[in-house]
C-alpha positions as CSV (number, residue, x, y, z in Angstrom):
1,X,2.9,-12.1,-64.5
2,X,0.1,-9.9,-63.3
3,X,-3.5,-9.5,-65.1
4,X,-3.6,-6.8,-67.3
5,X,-6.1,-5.5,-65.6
6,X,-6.8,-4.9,-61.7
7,X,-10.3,-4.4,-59.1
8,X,-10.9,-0.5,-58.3
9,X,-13.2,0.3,-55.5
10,X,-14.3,4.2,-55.7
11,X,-16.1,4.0,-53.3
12,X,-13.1,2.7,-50.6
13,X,-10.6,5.0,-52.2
14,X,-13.0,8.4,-51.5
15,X,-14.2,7.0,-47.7
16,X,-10.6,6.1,-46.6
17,X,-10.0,9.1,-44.0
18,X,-6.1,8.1,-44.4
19,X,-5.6,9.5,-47.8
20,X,-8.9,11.9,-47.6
21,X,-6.3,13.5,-45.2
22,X,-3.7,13.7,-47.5
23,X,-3.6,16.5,-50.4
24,X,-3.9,15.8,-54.2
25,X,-0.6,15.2,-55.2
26,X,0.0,12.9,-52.4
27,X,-2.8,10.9,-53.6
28,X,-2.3,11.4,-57.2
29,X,1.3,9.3,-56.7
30,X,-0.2,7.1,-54.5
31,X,-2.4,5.8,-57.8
32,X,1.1,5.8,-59.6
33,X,3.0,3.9,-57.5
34,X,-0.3,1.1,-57.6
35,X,0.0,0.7,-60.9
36,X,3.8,-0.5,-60.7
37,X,2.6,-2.3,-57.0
38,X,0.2,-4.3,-59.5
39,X,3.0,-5.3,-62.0
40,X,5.5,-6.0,-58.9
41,X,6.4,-9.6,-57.3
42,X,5.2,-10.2,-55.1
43,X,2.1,-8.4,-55.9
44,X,1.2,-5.3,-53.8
45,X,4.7,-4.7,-53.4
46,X,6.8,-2.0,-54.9
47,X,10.0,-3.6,-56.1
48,X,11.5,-2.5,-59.1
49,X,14.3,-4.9,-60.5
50,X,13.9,-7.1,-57.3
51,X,14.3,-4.1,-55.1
52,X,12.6,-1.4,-53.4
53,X,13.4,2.0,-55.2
54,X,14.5,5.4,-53.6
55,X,12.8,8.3,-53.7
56,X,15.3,9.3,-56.5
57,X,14.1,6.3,-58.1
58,X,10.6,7.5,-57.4
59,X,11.1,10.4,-58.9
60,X,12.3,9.2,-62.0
61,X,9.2,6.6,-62.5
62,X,6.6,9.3,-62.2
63,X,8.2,11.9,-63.9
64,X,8.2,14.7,-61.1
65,X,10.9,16.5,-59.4
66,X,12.5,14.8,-56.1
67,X,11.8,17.8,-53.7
68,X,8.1,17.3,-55.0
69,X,7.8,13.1,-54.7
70,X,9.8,13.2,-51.5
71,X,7.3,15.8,-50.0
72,X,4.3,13.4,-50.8
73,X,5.7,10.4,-49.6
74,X,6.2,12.1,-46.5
75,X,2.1,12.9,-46.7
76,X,1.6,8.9,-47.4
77,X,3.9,7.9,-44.7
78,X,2.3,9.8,-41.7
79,X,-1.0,8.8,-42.6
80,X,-0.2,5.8,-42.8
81,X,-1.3,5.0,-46.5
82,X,0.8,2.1,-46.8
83,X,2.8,-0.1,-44.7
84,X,6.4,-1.0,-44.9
85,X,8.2,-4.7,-44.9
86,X,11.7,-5.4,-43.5
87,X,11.6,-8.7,-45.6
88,X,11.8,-6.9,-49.1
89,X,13.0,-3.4,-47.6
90,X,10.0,-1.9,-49.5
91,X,6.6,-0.3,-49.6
92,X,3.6,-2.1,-50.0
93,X,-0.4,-1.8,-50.3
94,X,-2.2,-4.2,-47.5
95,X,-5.8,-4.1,-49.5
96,X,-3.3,-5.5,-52.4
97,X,-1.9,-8.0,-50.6
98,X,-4.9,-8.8,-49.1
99,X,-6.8,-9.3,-52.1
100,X,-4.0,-11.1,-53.7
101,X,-4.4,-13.8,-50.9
102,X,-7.6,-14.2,-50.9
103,X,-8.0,-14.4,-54.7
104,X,-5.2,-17.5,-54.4
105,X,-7.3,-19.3,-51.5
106,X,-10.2,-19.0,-53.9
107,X,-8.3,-19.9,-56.9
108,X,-6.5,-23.1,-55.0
109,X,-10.0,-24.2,-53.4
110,X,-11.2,-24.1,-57.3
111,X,-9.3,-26.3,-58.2
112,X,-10.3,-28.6,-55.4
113,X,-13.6,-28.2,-56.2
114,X,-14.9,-25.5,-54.2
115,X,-14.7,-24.5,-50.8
116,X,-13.3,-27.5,-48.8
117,X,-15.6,-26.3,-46.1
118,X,-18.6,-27.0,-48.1
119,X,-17.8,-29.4,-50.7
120,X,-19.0,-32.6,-50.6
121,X,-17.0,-36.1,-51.5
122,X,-18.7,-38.2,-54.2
123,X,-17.2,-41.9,-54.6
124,X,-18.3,-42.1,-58.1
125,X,-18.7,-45.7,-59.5
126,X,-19.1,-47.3,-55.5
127,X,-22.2,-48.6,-55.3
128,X,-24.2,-46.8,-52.0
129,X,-24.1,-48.1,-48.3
130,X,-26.7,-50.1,-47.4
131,X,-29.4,-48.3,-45.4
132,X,-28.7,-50.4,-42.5
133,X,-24.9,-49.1,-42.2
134,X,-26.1,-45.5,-42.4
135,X,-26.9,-44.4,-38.6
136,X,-30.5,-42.5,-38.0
137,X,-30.4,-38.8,-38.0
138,X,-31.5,-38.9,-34.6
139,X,-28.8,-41.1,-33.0
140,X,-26.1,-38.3,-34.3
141,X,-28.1,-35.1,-33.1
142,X,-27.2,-35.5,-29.4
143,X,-23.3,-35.7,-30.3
144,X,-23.1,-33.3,-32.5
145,X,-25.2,-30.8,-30.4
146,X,-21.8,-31.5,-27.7
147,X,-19.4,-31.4,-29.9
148,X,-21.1,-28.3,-31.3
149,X,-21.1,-26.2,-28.2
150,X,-18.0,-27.1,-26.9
151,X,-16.5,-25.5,-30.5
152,X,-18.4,-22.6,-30.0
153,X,-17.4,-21.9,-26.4
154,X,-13.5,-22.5,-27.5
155,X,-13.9,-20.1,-30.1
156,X,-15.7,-17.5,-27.8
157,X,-12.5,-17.8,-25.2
158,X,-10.7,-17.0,-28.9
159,X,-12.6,-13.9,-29.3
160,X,-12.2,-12.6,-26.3
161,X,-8.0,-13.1,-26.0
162,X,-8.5,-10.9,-29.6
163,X,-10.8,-8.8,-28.5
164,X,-8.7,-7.7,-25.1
165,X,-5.7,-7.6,-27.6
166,X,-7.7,-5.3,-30.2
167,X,-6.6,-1.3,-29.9
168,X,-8.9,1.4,-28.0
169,X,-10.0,3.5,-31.3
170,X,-11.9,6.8,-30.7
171,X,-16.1,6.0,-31.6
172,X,-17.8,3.2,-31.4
173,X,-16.6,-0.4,-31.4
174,X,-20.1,-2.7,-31.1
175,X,-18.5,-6.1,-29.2
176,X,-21.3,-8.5,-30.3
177,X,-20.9,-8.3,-34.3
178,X,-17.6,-8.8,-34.0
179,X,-18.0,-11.2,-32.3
180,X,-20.4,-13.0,-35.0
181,X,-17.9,-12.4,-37.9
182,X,-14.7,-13.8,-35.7
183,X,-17.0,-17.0,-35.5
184,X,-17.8,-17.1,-39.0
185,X,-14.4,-16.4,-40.2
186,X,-13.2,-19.1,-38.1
187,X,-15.8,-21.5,-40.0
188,X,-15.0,-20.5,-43.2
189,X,-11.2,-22.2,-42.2
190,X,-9.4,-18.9,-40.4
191,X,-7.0,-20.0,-37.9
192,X,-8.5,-18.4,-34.7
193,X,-4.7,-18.1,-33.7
194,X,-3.4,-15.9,-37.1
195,X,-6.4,-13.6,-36.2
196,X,-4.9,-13.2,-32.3
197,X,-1.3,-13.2,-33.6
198,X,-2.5,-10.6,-36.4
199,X,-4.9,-8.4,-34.0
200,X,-1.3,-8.1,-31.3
201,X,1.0,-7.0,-34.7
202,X,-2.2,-4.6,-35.8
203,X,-2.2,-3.3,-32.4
204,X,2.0,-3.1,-32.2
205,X,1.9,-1.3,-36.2
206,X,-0.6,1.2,-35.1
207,X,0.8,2.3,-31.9
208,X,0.4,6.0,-32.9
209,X,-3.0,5.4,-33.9
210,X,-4.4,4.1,-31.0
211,X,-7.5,6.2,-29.6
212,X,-8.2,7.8,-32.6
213,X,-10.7,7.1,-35.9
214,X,-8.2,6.0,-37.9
215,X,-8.1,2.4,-35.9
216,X,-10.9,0.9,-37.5
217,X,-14.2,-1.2,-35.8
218,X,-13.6,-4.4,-35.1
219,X,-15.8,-5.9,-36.9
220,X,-14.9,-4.2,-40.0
221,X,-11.2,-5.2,-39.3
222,X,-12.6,-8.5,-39.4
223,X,-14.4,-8.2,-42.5
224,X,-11.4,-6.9,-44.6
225,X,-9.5,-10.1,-43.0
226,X,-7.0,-8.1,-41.9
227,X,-4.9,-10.2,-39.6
228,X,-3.5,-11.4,-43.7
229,X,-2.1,-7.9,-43.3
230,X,0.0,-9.0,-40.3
231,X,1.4,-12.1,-40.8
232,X,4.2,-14.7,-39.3
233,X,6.5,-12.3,-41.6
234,X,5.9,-8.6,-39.4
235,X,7.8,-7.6,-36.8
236,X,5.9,-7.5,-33.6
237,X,8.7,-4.2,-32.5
238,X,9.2,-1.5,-35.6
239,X,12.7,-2.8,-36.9
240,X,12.6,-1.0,-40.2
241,X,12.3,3.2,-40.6
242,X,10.9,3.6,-44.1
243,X,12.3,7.5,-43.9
244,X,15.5,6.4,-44.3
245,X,14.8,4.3,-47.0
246,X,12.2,6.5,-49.0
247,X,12.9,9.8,-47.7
């Protein structure tokens, strides 16, 4: 069961050029259909009775006529509001889903205690090494200066098969902070992998995009840990037409 209650962003909701682009009503379902996307299961998703709903079905949940609904999901669809899976033959929010998995990562490292990155593993009730077992500071610093570097340059090779998969957008794209936030992604436990696999799915689902401001910066792709938006689970070729299903 959902929380009664859900995170709203103003802020996000008035910058997002996708549905800035598209007219009131458009956006006024786009807040309906959240609030049932926030009840759904899985969350984000907008299944009704374990299924995706028509536009008929649409219709009917908002309260409007079908000529009406169908004309703004047609608005939400070519600006690419939301995103469609073959899995559940449905709609689906990606800042949802994203904030969905994240909130479980957090909730599961919680209950291990914290970030398994960070924590630290107390042996309560042994008594302490004795200081002669415990090697000097100075005898590790050398190794861990190699093993170190040679991390870092395996990540940089990462970067730069993402970045050389990442989609030309029209404005700027600044290499170098991107650069930083792949690294510290990958420390906070990303796979550097999932971000390449999800950067070549971004760049297959955005095809019409590409060379225009609607593909975003790198680096704020990366921030928004996007790559959860396009998992193992997308297709890397469209397979599904959401007109057909929706419209």
């Amino acid at each position: 069961m959902s929380d009664p209650w859900m995170k709203w962003y103003p802020s996000d909701w008035r910058s997002d050029p996708r549905l800035r682009m598209c007219s009131l009503s458009a956006r006024g379902l786009w807040i309906e259909l959240i609030g049932y996307m926030h009840e759904a299961e899985p969350y984000g998703y907008l299944i009704i009775n374990d299924m995706g709903p028509d536009i008929d079905d649409v219709a009917a949940l908002v309260g409007r006529p079908v000529a009406e609904v169908r004309k703004a999901m047609a608005e939400l669809e070519k600006r690419g509001v939301y995103s469609a899976s073959p899995e559940w033959s449905a709609i689906y929010s990606r800042r949802m889903v994203r904030d969905k998995a994240k909130a479980d990562k957090d909730r599961q490292n919680g209950k291990g205690g914290g970030n398994p990155k960070l924590r630290l593993v107390v042996n309560e009730g042994v008594n302490p090494p004795d200081k002669a077992q415990i090697p000097e500071a100075r005898d590790q610093i050398p190794e861990k200066k190699t093993r170190t570097a040679k991390v870092a340059v395996a990540h940089d090779e990462k970067f730069e098969e993402a970045w050389q998969a990442y989609p030309r957008r029209d404005g700027g794209n600044p290499k170098a902070p991107a650069a930083k936030r792949f690294l510290s992604a990958v420390k906070a436990g990303a796979e550097p992998q999932m971000i390449i696999d999800g950067v070549k799915r971004f760049a297959v689902a955005e095809v019409r995009n590409i060379g225009t401001p609607f593909i975003p910066q790198m680096v704020k792709w990366l921030n928004d840990q996007r790559w959860l938006d396009y998992g193992p689970n997308m297709p890397t070729t469209p397979q599904f037409d959401v007109r057909k299903h929706l419209i």
